[in-house]
LUMZA-737844 format. One record per residue (C-alpha): residue number from 0; x, y, z. Coordinates in Angstrom, 1 decimal, m for minus. Layout:
// residues N
+-----+--------+--------+--------+
:   n :      u :      v :      w :
+-----+--------+--------+--------+
: NUM :      X :      Y :      Z :
...
+-----+--------+--------+--------+
This chain:
// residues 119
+-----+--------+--------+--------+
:   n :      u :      v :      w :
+-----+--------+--------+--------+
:   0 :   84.6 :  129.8 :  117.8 :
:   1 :   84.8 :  127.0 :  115.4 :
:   2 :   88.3 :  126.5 :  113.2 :
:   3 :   87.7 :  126.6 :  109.7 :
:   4 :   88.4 :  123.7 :  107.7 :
:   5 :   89.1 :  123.2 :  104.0 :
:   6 :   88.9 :  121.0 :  101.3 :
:   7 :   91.9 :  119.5 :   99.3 :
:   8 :   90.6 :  117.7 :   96.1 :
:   9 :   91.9 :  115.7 :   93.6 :
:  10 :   90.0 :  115.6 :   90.9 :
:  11 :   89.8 :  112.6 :   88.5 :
:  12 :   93.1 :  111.7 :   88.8 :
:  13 :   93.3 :  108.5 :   86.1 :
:  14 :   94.8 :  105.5 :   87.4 :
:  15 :   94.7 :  101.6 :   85.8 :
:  16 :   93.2 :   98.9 :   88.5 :
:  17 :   92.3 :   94.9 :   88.6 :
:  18 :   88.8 :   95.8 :   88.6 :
:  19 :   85.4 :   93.6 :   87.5 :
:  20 :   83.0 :   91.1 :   88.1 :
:  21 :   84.6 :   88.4 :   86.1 :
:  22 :   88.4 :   86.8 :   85.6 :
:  23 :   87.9 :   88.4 :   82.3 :
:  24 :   87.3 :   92.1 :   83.2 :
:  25 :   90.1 :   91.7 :   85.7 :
:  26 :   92.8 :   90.2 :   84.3 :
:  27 :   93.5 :   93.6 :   82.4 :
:  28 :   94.4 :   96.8 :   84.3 :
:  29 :   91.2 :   99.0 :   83.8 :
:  30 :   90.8 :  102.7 :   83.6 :
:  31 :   89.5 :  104.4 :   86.4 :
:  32 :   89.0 :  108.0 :   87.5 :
:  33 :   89.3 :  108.5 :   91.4 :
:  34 :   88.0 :  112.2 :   92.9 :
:  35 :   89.2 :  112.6 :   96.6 :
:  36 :   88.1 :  115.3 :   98.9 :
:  37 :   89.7 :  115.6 :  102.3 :
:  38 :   88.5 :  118.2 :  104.8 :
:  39 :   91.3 :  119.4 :  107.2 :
:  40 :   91.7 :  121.7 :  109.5 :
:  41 :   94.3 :  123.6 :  107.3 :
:  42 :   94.3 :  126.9 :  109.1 :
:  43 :   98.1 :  126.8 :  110.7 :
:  44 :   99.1 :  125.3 :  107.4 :
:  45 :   98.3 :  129.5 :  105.5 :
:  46 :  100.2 :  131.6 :  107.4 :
:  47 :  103.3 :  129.3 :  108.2 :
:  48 :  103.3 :  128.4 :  104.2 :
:  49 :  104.6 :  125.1 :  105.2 :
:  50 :  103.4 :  121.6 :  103.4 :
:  51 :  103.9 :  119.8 :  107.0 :
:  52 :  101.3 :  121.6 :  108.3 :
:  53 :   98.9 :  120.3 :  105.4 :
:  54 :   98.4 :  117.3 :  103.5 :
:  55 :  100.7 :  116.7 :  100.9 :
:  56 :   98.4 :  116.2 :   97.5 :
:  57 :  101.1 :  114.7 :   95.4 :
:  58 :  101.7 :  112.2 :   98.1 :
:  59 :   98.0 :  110.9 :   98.3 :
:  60 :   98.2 :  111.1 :   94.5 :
:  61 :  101.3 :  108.7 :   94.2 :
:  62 :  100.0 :  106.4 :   96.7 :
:  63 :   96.5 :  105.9 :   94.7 :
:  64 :   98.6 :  105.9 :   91.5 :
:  65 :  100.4 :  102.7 :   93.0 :
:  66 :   97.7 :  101.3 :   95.7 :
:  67 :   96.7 :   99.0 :   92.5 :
:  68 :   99.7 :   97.0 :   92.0 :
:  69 :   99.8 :   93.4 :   93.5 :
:  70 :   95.7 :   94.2 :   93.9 :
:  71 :   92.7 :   93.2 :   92.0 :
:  72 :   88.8 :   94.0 :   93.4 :
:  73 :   85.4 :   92.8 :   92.1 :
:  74 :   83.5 :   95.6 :   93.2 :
:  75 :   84.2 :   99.6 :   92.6 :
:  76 :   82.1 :  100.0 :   96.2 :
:  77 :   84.9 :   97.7 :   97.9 :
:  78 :   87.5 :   99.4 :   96.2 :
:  79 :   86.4 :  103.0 :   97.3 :
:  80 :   85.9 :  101.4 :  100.8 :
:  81 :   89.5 :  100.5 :  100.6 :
:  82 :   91.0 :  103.7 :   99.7 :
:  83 :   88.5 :  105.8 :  101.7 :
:  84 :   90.6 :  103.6 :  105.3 :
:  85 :   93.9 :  104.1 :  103.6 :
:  86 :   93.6 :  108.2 :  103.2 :
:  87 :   91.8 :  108.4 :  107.1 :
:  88 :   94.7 :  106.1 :  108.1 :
:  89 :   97.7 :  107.4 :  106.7 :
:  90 :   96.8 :  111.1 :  105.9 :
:  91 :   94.9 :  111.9 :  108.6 :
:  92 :   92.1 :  114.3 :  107.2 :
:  93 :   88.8 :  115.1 :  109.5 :
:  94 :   86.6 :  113.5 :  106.8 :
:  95 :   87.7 :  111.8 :  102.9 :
:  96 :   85.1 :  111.3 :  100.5 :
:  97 :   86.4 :  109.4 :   97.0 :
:  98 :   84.3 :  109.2 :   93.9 :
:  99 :   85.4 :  105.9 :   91.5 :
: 100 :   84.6 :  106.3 :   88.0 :
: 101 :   84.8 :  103.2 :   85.6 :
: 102 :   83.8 :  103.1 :   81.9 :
: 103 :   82.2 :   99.6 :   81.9 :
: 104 :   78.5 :  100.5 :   80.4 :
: 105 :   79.1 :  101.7 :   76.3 :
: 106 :   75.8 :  103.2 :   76.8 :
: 107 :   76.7 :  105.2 :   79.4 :
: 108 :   79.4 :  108.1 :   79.9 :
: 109 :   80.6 :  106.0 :   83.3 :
: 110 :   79.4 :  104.4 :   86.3 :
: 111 :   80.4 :  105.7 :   89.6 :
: 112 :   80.4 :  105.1 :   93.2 :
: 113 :   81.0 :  107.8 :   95.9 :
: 114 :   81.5 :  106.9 :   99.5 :
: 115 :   82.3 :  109.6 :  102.8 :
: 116 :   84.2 :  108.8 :  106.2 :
: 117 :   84.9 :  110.4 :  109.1 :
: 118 :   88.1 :  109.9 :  111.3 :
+-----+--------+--------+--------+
């Protein structure tokens, strides 16, 4: 019989990054919007109602709130690349998959790059 899994997701959770092409674009922080799904295996976590038995949201939440500082990137593809390793590294989930949103295009509502990963 297979184990369920589940899906934790943050969703859009704003954060200000080093982020562009050009010296320009990066030498200010930039908005971003990051959506993270992690599928676990999160079945002994419901019936023990304990958080070490899941993964703690508001911990990967701080840590992309802060993975920014003392960083810059050219690329939002890189940049979801890098936080994509950190999550499977340091969280542990079966499979991450992180959306970056950045408001670079007037014309446009954003531009966005999505990237999955298995463990």
């Amino acid at each position: 019989m297979n184990q369920p899994t589940y899906k934790i997701i943050i969703s859009d959770l704003e954060v200000g990054y080093h982020i562009g092409v050009t010296d320009a674009e990066r030498a200010q922080r930039q908005r971003l919007l990051i959506t993270v799904e992690m599928t676990h295996d999160l079945k002994p976590a419901a019936p023990r109602d304990n958080l070490a038995a899941t993964i703690d949201y508001a911990a990967v939440s701080g840590r992309l709130l802060h993975f920014g500082e003392q960083r810059q990137w050219h690329l939002i593809e890189t940049l979801a690349s890098d936080l994509a390793e950190m999550i499977l590294k340091d969280f542990a989930p079966l499979q991450v998959s992180i959306e970056v949103k950045k408001f670079s295009i007037p014309q446009a509502r954003h531009v966005a790059v999505t990237l999955t990963r298995h463990r």
